[in-house]
C-alpha positions in Angstrom: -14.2 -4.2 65.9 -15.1 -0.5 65.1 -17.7 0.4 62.8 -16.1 1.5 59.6 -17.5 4.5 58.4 -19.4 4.9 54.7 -16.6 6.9 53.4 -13.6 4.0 54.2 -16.2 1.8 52.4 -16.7 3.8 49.0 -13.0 4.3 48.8 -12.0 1.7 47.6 -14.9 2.4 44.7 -13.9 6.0 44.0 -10.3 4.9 43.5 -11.1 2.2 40.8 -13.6 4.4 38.7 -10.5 7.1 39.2 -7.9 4.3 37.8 -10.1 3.0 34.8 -10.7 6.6 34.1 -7.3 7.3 33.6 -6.9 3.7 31.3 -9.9 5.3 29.1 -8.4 8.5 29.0 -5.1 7.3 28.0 -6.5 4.5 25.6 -9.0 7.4 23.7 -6.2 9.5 23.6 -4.0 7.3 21.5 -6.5 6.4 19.9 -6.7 9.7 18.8 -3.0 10.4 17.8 -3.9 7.2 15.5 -6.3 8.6 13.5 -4.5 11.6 12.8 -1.4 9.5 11.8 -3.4 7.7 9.1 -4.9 11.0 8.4 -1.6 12.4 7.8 0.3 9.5 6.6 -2.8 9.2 3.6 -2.6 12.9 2.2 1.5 12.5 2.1 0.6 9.3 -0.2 -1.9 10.7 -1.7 0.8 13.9 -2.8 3.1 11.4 -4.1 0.1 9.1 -6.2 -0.1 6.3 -3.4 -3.2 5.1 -2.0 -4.8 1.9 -0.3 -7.4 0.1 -1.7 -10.5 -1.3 0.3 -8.9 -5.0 -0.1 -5.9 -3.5 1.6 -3.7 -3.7 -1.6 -1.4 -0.6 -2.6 -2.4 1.2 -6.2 -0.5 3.9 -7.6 -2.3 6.9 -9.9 -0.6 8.5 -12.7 -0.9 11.9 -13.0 -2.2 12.8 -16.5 -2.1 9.8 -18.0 -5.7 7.8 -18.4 -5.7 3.9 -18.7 -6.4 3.6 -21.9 -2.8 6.1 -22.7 -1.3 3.7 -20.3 -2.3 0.6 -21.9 -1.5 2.3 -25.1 2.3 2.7 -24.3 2.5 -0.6 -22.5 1.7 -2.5 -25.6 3.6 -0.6 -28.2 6.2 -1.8 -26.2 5.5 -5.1 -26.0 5.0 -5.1 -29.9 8.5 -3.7 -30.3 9.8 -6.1 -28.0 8.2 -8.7 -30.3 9.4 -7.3 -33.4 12.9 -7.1 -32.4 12.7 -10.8 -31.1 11.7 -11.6 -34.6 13.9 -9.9 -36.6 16.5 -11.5 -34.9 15.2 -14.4 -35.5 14.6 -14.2 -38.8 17.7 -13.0 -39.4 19.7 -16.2 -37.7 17.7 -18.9 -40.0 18.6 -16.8 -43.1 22.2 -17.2 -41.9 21.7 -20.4 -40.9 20.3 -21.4 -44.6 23.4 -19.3 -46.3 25.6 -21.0 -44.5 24.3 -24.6 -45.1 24.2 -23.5 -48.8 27.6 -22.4 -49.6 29.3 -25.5 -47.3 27.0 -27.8 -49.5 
């Protein structure tokens, strides 16, 4: 056999470091193009009141409206709600009572 020569035997080297080179440069380079999608995709939320909490969960911001406002309106409606569910009620066992009453 011939004596291969130093160059035939760090070919085979050079073309590796060459392939996984390429791997890296593709892989940093997505990589890349991911950050700036979450970049992007997180000031487009954040224009429209979206954003992700550390745990991962979704919150939506108000715009000028504080928590305690918020809370504010929530239970007023709530108390109507009540009210109304009342009334009604009140009103069906006073019909209820008439009724038994006059048949009486």
């Amino acid at each position: 056999m011939a004596p291969s020569s130093a160059f035939s035997q760090i070919l085979p080297l050079i073309l590796t470091l060459a392939i996984v080179a390429g791997i890296g440069f593709v892989v940093y380079q997505v990589y890349l193009l991911a950050l700036q999608f979450r970049d992007y995709t997180a000031q487009r939320m954040e224009r429209k009141n979206l954003a992700f909490s550390k745990d991962g969960g979704l919150r939506l911001n108000l715009k000028d409206v504080s928590d305690e406002t918020y809370l504010d309106q929530t239970q007023s409606w709530f108390v109507k709600a009540w009210e109304l569910g009342v009334e009604e009620e009140n009103t069906n066992r006073k019909r209820k009572k008439g009724t038994l009453r006059k048949a009486a």
